[in-house]
C-alpha positions in Angstrom: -58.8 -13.3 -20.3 -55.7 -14.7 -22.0 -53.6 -12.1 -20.7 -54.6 -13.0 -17.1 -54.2 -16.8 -17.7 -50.6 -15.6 -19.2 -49.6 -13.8 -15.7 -50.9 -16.2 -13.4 -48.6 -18.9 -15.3 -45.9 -16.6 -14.9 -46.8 -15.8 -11.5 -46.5 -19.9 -10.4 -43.4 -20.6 -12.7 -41.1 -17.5 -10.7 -41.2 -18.5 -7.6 -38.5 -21.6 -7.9 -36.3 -19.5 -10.2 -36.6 -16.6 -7.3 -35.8 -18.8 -4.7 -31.8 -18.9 -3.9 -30.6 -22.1 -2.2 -27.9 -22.4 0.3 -25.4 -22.2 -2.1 -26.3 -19.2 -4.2 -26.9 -17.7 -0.6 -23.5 -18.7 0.5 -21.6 -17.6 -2.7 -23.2 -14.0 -2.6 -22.2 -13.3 1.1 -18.4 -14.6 0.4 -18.8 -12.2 -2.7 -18.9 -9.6 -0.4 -15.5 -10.5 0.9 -13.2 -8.8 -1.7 -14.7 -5.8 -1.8 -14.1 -4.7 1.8 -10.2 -6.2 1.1 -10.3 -3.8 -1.2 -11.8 -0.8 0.5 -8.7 -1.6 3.3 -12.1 -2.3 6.2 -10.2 -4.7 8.0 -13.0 -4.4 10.4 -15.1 -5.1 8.0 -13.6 -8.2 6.8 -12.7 -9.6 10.2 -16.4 -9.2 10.6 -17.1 -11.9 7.7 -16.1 -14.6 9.7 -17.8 -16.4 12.6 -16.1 -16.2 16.3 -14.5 -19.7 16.5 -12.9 -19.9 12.7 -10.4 -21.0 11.5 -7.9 -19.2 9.6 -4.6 -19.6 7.3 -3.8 -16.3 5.7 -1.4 -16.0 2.5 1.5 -15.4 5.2 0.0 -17.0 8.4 2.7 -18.9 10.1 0.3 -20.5 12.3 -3.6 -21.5 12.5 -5.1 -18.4 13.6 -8.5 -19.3 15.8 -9.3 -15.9 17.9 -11.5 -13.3 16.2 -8.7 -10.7 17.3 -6.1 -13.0 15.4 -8.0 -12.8 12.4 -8.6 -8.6 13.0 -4.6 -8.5 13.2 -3.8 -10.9 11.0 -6.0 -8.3 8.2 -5.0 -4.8 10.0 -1.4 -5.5 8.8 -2.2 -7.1 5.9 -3.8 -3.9 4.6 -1.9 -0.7 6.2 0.4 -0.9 3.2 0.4 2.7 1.6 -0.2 0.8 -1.6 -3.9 0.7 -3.5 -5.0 -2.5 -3.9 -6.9 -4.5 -6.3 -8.5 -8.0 -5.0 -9.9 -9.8 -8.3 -11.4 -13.0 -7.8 -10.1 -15.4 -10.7 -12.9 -18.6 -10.1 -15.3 -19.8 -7.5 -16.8 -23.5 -7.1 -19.6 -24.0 -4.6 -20.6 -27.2 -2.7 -23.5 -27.5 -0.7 -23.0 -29.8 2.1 -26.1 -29.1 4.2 -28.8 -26.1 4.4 -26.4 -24.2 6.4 -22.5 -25.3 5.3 -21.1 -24.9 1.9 -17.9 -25.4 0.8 -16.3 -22.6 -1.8 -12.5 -23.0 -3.6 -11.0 -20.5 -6.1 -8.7 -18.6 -7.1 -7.6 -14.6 -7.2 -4.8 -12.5 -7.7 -4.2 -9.1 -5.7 -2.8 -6.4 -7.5 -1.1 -3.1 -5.5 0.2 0.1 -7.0 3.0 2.0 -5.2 4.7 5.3 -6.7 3.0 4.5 -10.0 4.3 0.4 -10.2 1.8 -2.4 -10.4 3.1 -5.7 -8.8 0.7 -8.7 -9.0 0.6 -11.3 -6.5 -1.2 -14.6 -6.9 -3.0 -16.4 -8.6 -3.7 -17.5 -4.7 -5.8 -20.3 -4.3 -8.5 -20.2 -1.7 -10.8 -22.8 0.1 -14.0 -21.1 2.4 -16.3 -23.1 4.4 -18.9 -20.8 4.6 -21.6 -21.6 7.6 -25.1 -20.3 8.0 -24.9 -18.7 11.9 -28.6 -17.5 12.7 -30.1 -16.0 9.4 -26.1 -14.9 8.1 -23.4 -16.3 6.2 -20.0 -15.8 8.1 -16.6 -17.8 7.2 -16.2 -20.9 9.4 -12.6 -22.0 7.9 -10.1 -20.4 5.7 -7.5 -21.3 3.8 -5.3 -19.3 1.1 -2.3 -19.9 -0.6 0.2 -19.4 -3.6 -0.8 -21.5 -6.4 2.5 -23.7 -7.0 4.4 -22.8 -10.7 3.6 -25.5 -13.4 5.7 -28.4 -13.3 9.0 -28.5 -16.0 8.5 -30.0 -19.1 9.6 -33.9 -18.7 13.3 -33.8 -20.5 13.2 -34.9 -24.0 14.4 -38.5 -24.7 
């Protein structure tokens, strides 16, 4: 009897900690994001974000807003011979609403070419993830070198 009184406790207590929110939801689709930079899918990765984002790459000159932007914008980004290695750094999330959540971080992107590792980054990112239907897809996105560290103030 005590046993059963145990598991039906446990049974009413798990369903709140099971439960993800709109955030936690959020976060894990992003997550997915790196590793299909990684694999090189640019397919894959243009498919994370919804048809009317909108988009600054590392190098984008302009605001890209066309799903084929963002496909070419990703195709050259990753035909480089070189492997790559996305890692993400940090990750805040910020839920707004059921269905838009805000996510800023950083990550640095290492590629190895004829046996040389150069690292780029740390980037900093900012991801307005919005729920579209039952799936997360990127609504805005923004990425860019993290600026040095000021100079030490001269001594007086």
């Amino acid at each position: 009897m005590l046993r059963l009184v145990f598991v039906l406790l446990a049974a009413l207590a798990w369903p709140p900690l099971l439960h993800a929110g709109p955030k936690e939801d959020a976060q894990a689709a992003y997550d997915k994001f790196f590793p299909a930079f990684v694999a090189g899918n640019y397919d894959q990765v243009a498919g994370f974000f919804a048809p009317d984002a909108l988009f600054y790459g590392t190098l984008s000159p302009v605001l890209v807003t066309t799903p084929e932007g963002v496909r070419q914008y990703f195709t050259a980004a990753l035909s480089s011979p070189a492997a790559v290695k996305a890692t993400p750094l940090s990750s805040s999330a910020l839920a707004l609403s059921d269905s838009v959540v805000l996510i800023s971080g950083s990550w640095q992107v290492e590629r190895v070419l004829d046996g040389k590792t150069t690292v780029g980054g740390p980037f900093r990112i900012s991801v307005v993830m919005s729920k579209r239907g039952d799936r997360w897809m990127i609504a805005q996105f923004h990425n860019s070198p993290r600026p040095a560290p000021p100079a030490p103030a001269p001594a007086r």
